[in-house]
C-alpha positions, 0 to 999 in steps of 0.5 A: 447507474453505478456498474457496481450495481450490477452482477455478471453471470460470467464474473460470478461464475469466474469468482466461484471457481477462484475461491478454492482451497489455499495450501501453502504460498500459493495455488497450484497454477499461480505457483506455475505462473510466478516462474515467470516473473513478470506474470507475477501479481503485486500489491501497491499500497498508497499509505496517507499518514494523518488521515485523508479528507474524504470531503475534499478529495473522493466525496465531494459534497458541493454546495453543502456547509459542510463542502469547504471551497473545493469544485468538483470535476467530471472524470472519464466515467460518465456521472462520476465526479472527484476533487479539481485538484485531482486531474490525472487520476480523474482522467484515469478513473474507469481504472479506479473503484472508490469506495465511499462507505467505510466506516471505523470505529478507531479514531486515534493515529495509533490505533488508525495505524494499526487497525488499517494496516493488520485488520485487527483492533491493537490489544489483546495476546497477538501481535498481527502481521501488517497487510504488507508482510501477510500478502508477500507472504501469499505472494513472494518466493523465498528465493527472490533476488529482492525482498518481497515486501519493501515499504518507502518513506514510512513514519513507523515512530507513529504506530510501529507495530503496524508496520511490522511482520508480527507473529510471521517473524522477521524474514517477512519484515519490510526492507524500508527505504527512506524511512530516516530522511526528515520531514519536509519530504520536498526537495529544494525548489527546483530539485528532485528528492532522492531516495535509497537503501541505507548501506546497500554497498560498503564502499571501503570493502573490496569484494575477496575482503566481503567473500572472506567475512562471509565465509567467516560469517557462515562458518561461525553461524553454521555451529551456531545454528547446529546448537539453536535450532529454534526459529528465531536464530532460524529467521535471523538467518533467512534475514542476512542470508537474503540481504546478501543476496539482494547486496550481490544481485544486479536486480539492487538496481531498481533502488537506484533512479539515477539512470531514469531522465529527469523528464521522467522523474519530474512526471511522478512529481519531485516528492518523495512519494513521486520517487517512491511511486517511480521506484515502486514501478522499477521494484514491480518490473523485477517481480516485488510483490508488495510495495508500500509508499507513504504520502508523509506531507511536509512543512513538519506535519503528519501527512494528512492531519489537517487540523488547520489549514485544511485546504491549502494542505489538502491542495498541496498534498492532492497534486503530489498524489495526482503526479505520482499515482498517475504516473505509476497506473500510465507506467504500469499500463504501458509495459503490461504490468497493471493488470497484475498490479492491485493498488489500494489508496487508504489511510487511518481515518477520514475527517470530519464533515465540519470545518473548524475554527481553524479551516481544519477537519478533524479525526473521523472514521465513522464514514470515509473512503478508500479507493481500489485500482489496477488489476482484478478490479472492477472500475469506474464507478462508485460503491456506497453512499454517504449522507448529503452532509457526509456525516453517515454511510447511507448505502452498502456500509463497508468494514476493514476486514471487507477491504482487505479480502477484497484486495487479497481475492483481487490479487488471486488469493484465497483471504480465508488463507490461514497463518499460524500466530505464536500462540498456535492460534491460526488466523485468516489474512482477511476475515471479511467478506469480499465485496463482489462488486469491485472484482472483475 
């Protein structure tokens, strides 16, 4: 039986004490916790580009038509079962709780993008922040040495108003790192991929010329902003002033992978989701508390739109994402840092039960998967069902807004925290419901 299935006294009661009123960035007691920085909670977001075959990756269905070429394997829960292609994360699975019931209604890349990523459907007046922007808002310090929300590799030309801040503005924007590095994502055979922030030091400037520029700098925008104090020269303020604080800080560092061993790097795979995922440890350590890394693929594909090929692709791209989770979830245990740690595995759809003509699956968001893991989960099971050929949620149907609450109340806050939209319009982070059962 599915410990999801069950419900503690302990942990409810535990669940009704967190869920108190939200004023500001954070409670009372979570504001006294994040002085320290390594007790502060973060947020990675394992972001699957082109929509990820459920079928063959976290709801097998072996021995149906429908099932494709793919084996099972036993993982260390007992009964539960996940992709051969997928060893590492199987051996680490009373860490993860997939969730094999969500069902959507947008089976288009764009509109995938933006409703997965803001929890809103794309259209109307408002223009929502991403997941990203809203939990570092929740999350974050204004007076980090880094930026509170940091998104590598992602393909922002699909979609990019889902990857966006929205109505928060631009101070609570993403830093993004290798967001111009082309597809194929692989390095040369035998090669490791690298990764870094594009202009992060200007190598022609000495540091009296680059202090007096920005004395120059502040002076001039001093009177500027003396005449316009509206928030948007206000928010453009906030952006360069952070910038050049980040430029200053020794904590940069964590961009650079130079001083980890290749033995290291080699662990989390040689991809650039494999540095990602290695970078995103290095950000955790010095207190980031959202990070986004996409799986983008290669050979000039999106990612996970396997509309042929499917399961040559889907092989290739489960053994990059099998190095690098694992590796992040084995880091992070080992220095203390998982259990402040949320990661959410998600893309925009799934794909459909059938296979093509082509060995493809197709767009298909009527019932897929995501999977939760690391700190404030409850692990090692399975919530939901699908149908025996996979073409419908059978149990315990679960909608966008329901998993993005879930995340923020594994992550210690209130979902129902409001943001004020530029239409005066206050709108909840998450308006779901939790899902009680993959809380801890």
């Amino acid at each position: 039986m599915s410990p999801f299935s069950r419900r503690h006294f302990l942990r409810s009661a535990a669940l009704s004490a967190a869920a108190v009123s939200y004023s500001g960035w954070m409670p009372r007691l979570a504001q006294s916790a994040a002085g320290d920085p390594a007790r502060r909670r973060h947020c990675v977001l394992l972001w699957m580009p082109g929509g990820p075959s459920q079928m063959d990756t976290f709801d097998l269905k072996p021995g149906h038509t429908n099932g494709g070429p793919f084996m099972e394997i036993a993982t260390s829960v007992p009964g539960l079962k996940i992709s051969e292609h997928l060893p590492k994360l199987a051996a680490m699975a009373k860490n993860l709780a997939i969730v094999r019931s969500l069902s959507t209604a947008e089976g288009d890349h764009n509109r995938g993008t933006y409703l997965m990523h803001t929890g809103h459907k794309p259209g109307g007046p408002i223009s929502f922040p991403t997941m990203g922007s809203t939990i570092s808002k929740a999350l974050g310090a204004d007076e980090a040495e880094l930026p509170n929300f940091i998104s590598i590799a992602p393909q922002a030309s699909l979609s990019s108003a889902a990857y966006g801040p929205g109505f928060l503005g631009p101070r609570h924007g993403p830093l993004t790192v290798g967001s111009s590095v082309p597809i194929p994502a692989q390095p040369a055979s035998g090669g490791i991929a690298t990764l870094g922030v594009d202009d992060l030091r200007n190598p022609t400037v000495n540091r009296r010329q680059e202090d007096a520029r920005l004395d120059l700098w502040r002076t001039l925008q001093s009177d500027f902003l003396a005449t316009h104090g509206s928030a948007s020269p206000k928010a453009q303020n906030t952006v360069y002033e952070r910038a050049v604080r980040m430029m200053r800080s020794e904590a940069a560092q964590a961009f650079d992978l130079a001083g980890e061993s290749d033995k290291v790097k080699r662990a989390y795979g040689p991809g650039q989701f494999g540095q990602g995922c290695l970078m995103a440890r290095r950000l955790i350590e010095r207190g980031v508390p959202f990070i986004e890394i996409a799986l983008r693929g290669s050979g000039g594909v999106q990612g996970w739109d396997t509309h042929q090929q499917n399961f040559d692709r889907v092989k290739t791209l489960s053994a990059e994402l099998d190095a690098g989770w694992s590796a992040l979830m084995t880091d992070l245990r080992e220095r203390g840092l998982l259990e402040l740690t949320t990661i959410i595995w998600l893309g925009e759809f799934g794909r459909t039960p059938t296979i093509n003509p082509s060995g493809g699956r197709d767009h298909f968001p009527r019932a897929w998967t995501t999977v939760l893991a690391g700190g404030g989960i409850q692990g090692g099971g399975a919530y939901g069902r699908t149908s025996a050929d996979g073409a419908n949620v059978a149990e315990n149907p679960v909608d966008v807004p329901d998993v993005l609450a879930t995340l923020c109340r594994a992550l210690g806050f209130d979902p129902a925290t409001q943001n004020i939209s530029d239409l005066g319009r206050p709108i909840k982070i998450a308006d779901g419901k939790p899902i009680e059962a993959l809380l801890a």
